[in-house]
N, CA and C atoms as an extended XYZ file, in Angstrom:
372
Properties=species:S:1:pos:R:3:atomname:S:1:resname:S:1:resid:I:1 pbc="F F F"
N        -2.022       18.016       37.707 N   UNK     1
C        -1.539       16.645       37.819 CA  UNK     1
C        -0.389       16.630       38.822 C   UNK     1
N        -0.168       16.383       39.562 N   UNK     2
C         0.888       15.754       40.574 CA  UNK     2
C         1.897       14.903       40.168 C   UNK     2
N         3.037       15.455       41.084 N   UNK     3
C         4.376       15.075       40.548 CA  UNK     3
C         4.729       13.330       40.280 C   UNK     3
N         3.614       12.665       41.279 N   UNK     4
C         4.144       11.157       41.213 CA  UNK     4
C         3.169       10.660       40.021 C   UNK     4
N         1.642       11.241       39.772 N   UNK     5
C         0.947       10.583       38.346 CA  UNK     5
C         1.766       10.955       37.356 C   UNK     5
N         2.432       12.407       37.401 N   UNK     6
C         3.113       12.772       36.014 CA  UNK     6
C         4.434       12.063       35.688 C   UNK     6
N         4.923       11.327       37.038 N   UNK     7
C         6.141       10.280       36.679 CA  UNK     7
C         5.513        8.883       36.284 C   UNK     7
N         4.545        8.470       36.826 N   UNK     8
C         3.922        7.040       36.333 CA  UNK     8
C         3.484        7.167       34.916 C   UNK     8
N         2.856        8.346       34.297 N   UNK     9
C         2.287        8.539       33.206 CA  UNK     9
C         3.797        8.370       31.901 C   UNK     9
N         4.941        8.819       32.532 N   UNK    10
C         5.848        9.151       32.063 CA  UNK    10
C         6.985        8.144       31.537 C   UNK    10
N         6.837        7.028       32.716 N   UNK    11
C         7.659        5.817       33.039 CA  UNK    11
C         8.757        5.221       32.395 C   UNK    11
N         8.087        5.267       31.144 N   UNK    12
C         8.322        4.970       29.591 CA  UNK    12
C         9.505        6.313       28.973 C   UNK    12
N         9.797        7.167       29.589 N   UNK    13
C        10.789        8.473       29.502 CA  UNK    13
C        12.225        8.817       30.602 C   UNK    13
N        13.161        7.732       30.389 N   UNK    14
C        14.108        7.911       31.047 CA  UNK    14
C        15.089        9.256       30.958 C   UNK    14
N        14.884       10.157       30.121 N   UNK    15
C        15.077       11.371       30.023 CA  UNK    15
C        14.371       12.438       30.662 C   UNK    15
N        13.245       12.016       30.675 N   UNK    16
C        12.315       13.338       31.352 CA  UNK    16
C        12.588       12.806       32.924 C   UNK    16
N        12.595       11.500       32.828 N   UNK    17
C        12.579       11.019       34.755 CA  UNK    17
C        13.675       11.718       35.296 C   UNK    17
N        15.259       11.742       34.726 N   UNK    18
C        16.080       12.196       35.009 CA  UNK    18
C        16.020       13.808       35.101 C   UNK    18
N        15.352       14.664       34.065 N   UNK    19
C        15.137       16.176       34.097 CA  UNK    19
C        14.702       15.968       35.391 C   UNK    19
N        13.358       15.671       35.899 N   UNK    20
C        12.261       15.819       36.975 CA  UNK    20
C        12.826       15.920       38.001 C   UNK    20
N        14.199       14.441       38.246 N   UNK    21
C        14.751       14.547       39.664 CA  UNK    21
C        15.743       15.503       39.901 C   UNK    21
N        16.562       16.006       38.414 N   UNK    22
C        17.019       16.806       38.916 CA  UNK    22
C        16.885       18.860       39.071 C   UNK    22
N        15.611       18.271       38.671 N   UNK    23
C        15.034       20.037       38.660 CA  UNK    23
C        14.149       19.721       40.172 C   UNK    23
N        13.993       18.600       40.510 N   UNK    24
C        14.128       18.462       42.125 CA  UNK    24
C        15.192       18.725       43.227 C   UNK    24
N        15.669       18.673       42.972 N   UNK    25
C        16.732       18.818       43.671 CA  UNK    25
C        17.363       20.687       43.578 C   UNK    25
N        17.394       20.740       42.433 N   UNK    26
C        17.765       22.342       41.865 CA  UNK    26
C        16.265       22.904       42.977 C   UNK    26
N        15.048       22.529       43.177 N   UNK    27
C        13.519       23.401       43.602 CA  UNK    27
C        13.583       22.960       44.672 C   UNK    27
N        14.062       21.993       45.426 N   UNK    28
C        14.325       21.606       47.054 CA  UNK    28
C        15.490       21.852       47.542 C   UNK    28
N        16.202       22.166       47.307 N   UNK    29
C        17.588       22.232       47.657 CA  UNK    29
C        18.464       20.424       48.355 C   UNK    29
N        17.729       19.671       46.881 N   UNK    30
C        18.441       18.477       46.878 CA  UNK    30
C        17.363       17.533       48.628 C   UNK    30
N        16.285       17.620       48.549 N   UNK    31
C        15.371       17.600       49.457 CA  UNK    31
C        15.033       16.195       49.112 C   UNK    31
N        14.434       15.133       49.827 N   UNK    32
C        13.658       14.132       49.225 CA  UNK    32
C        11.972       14.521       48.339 C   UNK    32
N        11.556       13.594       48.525 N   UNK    33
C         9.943       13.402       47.538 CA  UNK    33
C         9.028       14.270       48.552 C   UNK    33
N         9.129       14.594       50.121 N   UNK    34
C         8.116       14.973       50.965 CA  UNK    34
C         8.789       16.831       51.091 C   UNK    34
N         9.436       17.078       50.157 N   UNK    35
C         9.876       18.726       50.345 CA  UNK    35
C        11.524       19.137       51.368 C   UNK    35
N        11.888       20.199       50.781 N   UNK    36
C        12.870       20.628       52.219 CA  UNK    36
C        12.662       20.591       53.679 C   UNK    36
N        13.523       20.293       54.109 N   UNK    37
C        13.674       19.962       56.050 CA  UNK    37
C        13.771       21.352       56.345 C   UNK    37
N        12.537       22.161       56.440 N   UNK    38
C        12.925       23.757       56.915 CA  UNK    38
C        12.370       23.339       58.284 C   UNK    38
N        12.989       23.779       59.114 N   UNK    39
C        12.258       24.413       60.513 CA  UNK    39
C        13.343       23.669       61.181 C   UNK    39
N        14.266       22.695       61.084 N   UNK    40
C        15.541       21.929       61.863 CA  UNK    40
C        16.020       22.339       62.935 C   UNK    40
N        16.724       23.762       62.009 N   UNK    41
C        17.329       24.827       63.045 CA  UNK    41
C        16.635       26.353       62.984 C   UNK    41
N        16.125       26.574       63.861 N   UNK    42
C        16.089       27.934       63.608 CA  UNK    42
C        16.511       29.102       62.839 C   UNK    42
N        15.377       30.028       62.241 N   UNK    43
C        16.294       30.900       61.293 CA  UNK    43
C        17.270       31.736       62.302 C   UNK    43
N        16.874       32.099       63.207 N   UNK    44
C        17.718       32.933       64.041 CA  UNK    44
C        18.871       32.816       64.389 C   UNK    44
N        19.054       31.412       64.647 N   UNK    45
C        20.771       30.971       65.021 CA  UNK    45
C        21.563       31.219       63.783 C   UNK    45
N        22.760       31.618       64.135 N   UNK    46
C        23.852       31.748       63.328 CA  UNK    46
C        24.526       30.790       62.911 C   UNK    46
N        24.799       30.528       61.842 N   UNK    47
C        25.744       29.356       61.603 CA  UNK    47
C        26.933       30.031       61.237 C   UNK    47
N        28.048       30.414       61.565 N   UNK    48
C        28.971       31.039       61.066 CA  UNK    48
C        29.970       29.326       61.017 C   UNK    48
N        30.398       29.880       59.876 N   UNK    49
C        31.523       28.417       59.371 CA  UNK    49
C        32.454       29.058       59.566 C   UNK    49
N        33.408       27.947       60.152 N   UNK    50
C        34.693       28.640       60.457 CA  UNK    50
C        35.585       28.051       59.074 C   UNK    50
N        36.728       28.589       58.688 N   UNK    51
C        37.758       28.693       58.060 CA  UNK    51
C        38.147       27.198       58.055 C   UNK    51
N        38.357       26.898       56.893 N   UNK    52
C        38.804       24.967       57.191 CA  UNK    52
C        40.957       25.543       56.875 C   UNK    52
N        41.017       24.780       58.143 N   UNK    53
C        42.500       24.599       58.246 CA  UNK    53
C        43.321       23.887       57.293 C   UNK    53
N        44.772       23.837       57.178 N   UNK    54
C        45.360       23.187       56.131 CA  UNK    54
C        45.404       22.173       55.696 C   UNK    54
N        45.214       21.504       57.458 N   UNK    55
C        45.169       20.301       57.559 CA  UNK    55
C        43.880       19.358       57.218 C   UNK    55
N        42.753       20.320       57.480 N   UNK    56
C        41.840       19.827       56.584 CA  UNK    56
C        41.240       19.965       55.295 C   UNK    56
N        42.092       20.784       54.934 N   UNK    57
C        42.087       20.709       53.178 CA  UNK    57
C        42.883       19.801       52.868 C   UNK    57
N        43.853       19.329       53.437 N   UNK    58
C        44.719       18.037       52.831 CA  UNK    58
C        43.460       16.699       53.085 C   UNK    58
N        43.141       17.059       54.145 N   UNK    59
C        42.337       15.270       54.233 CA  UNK    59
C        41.154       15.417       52.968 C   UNK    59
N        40.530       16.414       52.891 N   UNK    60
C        39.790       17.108       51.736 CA  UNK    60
C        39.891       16.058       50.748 C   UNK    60
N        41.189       16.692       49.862 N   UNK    61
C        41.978       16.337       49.262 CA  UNK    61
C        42.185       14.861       49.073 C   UNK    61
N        42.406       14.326       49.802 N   UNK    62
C        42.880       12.962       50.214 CA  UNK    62
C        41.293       12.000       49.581 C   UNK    62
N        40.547       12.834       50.371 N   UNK    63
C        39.123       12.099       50.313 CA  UNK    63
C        38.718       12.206       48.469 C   UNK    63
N        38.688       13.584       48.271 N   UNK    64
C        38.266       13.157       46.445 CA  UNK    64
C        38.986       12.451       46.241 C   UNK    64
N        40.102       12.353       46.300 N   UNK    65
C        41.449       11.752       45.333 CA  UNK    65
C        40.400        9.802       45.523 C   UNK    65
N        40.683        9.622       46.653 N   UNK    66
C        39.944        7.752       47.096 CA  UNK    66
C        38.519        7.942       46.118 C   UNK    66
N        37.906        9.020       46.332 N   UNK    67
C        36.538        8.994       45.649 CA  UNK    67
C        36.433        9.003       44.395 C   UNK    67
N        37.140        9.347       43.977 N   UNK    68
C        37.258        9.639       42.869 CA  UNK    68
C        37.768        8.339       41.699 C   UNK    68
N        38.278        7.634       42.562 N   UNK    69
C        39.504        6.523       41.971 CA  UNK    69
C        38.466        5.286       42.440 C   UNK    69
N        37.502        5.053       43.160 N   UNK    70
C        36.433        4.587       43.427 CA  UNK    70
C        35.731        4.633       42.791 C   UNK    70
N        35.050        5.372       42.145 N   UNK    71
C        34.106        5.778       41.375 CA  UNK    71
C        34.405        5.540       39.823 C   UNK    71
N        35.682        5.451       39.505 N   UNK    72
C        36.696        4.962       38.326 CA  UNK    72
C        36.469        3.604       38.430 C   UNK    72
N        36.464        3.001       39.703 N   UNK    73
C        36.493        1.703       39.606 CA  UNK    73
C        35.156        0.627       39.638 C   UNK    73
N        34.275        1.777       39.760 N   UNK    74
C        32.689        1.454       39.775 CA  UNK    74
C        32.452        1.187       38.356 C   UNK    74
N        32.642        2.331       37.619 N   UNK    75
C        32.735        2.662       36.053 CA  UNK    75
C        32.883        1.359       35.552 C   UNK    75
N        34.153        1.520       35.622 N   UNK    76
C        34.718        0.139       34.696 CA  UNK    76
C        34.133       -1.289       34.584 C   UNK    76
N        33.484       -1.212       35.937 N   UNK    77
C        32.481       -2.644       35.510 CA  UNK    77
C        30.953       -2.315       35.433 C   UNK    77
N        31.074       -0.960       34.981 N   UNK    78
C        29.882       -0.533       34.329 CA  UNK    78
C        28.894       -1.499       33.209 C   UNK    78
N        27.992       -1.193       32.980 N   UNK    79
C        27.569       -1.600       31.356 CA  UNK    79
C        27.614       -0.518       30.505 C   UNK    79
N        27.697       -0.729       29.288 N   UNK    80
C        27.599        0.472       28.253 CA  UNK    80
C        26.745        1.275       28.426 C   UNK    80
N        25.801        0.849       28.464 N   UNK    81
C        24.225        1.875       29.227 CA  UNK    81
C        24.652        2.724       29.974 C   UNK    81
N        24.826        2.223       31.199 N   UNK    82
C        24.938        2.923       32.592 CA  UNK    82
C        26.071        4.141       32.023 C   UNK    82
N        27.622        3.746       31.159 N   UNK    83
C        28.491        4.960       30.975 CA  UNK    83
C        27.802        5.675       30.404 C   UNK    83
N        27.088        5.343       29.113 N   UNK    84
C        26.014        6.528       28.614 CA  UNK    84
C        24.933        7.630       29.032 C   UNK    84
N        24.775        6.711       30.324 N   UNK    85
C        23.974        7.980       31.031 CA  UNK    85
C        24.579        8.660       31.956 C   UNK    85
N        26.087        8.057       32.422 N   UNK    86
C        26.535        9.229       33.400 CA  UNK    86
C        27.024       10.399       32.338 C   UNK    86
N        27.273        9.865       30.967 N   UNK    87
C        28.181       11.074       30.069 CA  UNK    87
C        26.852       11.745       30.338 C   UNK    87
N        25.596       11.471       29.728 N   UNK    88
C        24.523       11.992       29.579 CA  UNK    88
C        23.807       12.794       30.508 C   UNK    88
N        24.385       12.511       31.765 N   UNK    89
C        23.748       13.303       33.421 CA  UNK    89
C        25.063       14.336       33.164 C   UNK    89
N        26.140       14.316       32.739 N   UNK    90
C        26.855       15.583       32.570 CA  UNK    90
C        26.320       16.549       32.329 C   UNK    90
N        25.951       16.430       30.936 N   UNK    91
C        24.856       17.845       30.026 CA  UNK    91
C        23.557       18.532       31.139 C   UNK    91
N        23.571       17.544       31.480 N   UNK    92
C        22.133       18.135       32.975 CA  UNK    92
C        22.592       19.285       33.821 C   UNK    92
N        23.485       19.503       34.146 N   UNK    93
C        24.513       19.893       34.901 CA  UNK    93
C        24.906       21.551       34.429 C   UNK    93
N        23.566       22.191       35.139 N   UNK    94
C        23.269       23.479       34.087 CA  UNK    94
C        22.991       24.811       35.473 C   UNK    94
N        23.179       26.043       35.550 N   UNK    95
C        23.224       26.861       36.339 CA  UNK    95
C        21.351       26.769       36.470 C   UNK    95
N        21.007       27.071       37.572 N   UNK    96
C        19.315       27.382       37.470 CA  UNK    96
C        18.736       28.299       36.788 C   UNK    96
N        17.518       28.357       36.327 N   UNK    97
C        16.678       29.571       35.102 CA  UNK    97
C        17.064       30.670       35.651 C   UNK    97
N        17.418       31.758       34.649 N   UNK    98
C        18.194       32.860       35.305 CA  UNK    98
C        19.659       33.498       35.543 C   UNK    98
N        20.081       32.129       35.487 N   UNK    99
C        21.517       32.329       36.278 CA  UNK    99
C        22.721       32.011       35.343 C   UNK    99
N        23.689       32.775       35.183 N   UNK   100
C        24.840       32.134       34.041 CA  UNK   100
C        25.947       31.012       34.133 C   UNK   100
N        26.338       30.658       33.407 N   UNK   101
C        27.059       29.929       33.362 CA  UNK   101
C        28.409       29.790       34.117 C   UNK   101
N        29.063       29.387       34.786 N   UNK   102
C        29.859       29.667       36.283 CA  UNK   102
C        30.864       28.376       35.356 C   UNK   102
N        31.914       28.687       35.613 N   UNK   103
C        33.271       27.783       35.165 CA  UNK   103
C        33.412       26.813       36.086 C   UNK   103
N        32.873       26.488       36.710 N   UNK   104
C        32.844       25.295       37.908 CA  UNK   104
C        32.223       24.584       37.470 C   UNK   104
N        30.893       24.897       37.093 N   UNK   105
C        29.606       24.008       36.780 CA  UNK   105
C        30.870       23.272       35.167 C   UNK   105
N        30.924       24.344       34.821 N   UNK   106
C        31.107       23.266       33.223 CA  UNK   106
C        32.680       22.907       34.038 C   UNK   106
N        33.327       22.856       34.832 N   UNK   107
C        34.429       21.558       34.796 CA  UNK   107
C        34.216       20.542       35.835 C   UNK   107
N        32.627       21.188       36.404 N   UNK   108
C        31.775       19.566       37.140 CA  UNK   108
C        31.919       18.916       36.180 C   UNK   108
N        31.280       19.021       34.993 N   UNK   109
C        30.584       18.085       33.648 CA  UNK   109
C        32.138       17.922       33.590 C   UNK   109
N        32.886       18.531       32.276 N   UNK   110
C        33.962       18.223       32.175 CA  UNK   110
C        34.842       17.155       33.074 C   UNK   110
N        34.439       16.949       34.338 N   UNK   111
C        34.976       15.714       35.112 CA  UNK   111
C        34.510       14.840       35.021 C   UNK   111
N        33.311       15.020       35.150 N   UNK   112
C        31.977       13.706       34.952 CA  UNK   112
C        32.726       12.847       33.857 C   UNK   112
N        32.464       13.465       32.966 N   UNK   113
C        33.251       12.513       31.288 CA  UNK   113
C        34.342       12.104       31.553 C   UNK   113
N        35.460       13.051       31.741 N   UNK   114
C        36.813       12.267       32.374 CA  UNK   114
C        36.936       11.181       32.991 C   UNK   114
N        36.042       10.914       34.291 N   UNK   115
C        35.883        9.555       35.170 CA  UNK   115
C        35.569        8.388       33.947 C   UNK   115
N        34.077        9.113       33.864 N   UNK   116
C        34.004        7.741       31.864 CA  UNK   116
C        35.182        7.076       31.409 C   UNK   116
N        35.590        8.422       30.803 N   UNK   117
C        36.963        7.993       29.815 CA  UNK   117
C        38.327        7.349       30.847 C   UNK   117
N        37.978        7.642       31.792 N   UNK   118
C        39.188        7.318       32.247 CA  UNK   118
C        38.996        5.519       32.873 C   UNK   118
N        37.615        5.655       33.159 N   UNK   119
C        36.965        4.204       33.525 CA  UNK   119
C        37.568        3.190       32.384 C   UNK   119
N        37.659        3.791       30.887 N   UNK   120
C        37.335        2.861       29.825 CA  UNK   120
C        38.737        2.382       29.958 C   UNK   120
N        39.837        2.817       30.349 N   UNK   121
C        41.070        2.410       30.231 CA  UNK   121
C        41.340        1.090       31.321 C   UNK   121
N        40.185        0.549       31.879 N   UNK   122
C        40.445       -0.738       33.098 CA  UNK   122
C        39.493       -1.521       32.360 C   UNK   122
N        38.370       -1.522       31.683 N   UNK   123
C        37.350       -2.061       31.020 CA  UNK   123
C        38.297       -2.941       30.286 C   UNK   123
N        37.518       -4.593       30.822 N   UNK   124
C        38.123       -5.620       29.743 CA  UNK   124
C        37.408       -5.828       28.138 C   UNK   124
C-alpha cells in the first residue's frame, strides 16, 4: 500500500498522520512528499563550514530570543486544541530506532512545553 492510500485510509487518525510525517522527515532528512534533493551538489565537493564568529552567535542569539517570543505570541491566541497538540508533538520528539537518548533532544521537548506554558500566561 503506498504512503498517500495509507494516509487517506487513515484520515480519521490525527495521531498516526502526525507519527507518518514525522518519521518522514526522520527517513528523508526532513525532505518533501517526492523524496530527498540528492544529486544538488556533488558528493565530491567539500563543504567545509567555517567556525561561526562571535558576532554571529550574538545575532544567533538575538534571532531565537524574537522567535521564540513570536511563537509565544502565536500560542496565546491559540485554541485549546492546537496547545494540546504542540504539548503532544513534544513526546514525538524521540532519537531515531537505534539511537539513545541525547540531552538536547529531551530539552527540545522540554522547551516545546515551556513556550505552551509560558503562552498561557497572555491567554485571555
Amino acid at each position: 500500500m503506498s504512503d498517500k492510500s495509507l494516509v487517506s485510509s487513515n484520515s480519521n487518525n490525527p495521531a498516526l498522520q502526525r507519527q507518518m510525517a514525522l518519521s518522514r522527515w526522520d527517513n528523508e532528512g526532513g525532505a518533501g512528499p517526492d523524496g530527498p534533493h540528492k544529486g544538488l551538489v556533488p558528493d565530491e565537493v567539500s563543504t567545509e563550514i567555517p567556525e561561526l564568529t562571535n558576532t554571529e552567535l550574538v545575532q544567533l542569539r538575538i534571532r531565537v530570543i524574537a522567535l521564540e517570543n513570536l511563537v509565544i505570541t502565536l500560542l496565546a491566541g491559540a485554541s485549546d486544541q492546537q496547545l494540546d497538540l504542540a504539548r503532544e508533538m513534544a513526546t514525538y520528539i524521540s532519537p531515531r530506532p537505534g539511537f539513545t537518548q541525547h540531552p538536547l533532544t529531551i530539552q527540545a521537548a522540554t522547551q516545546m512545553v515551556s513556550l505552551v506554558d509560558r503562552a498561557g500566561q497572555f491567554r485571555e
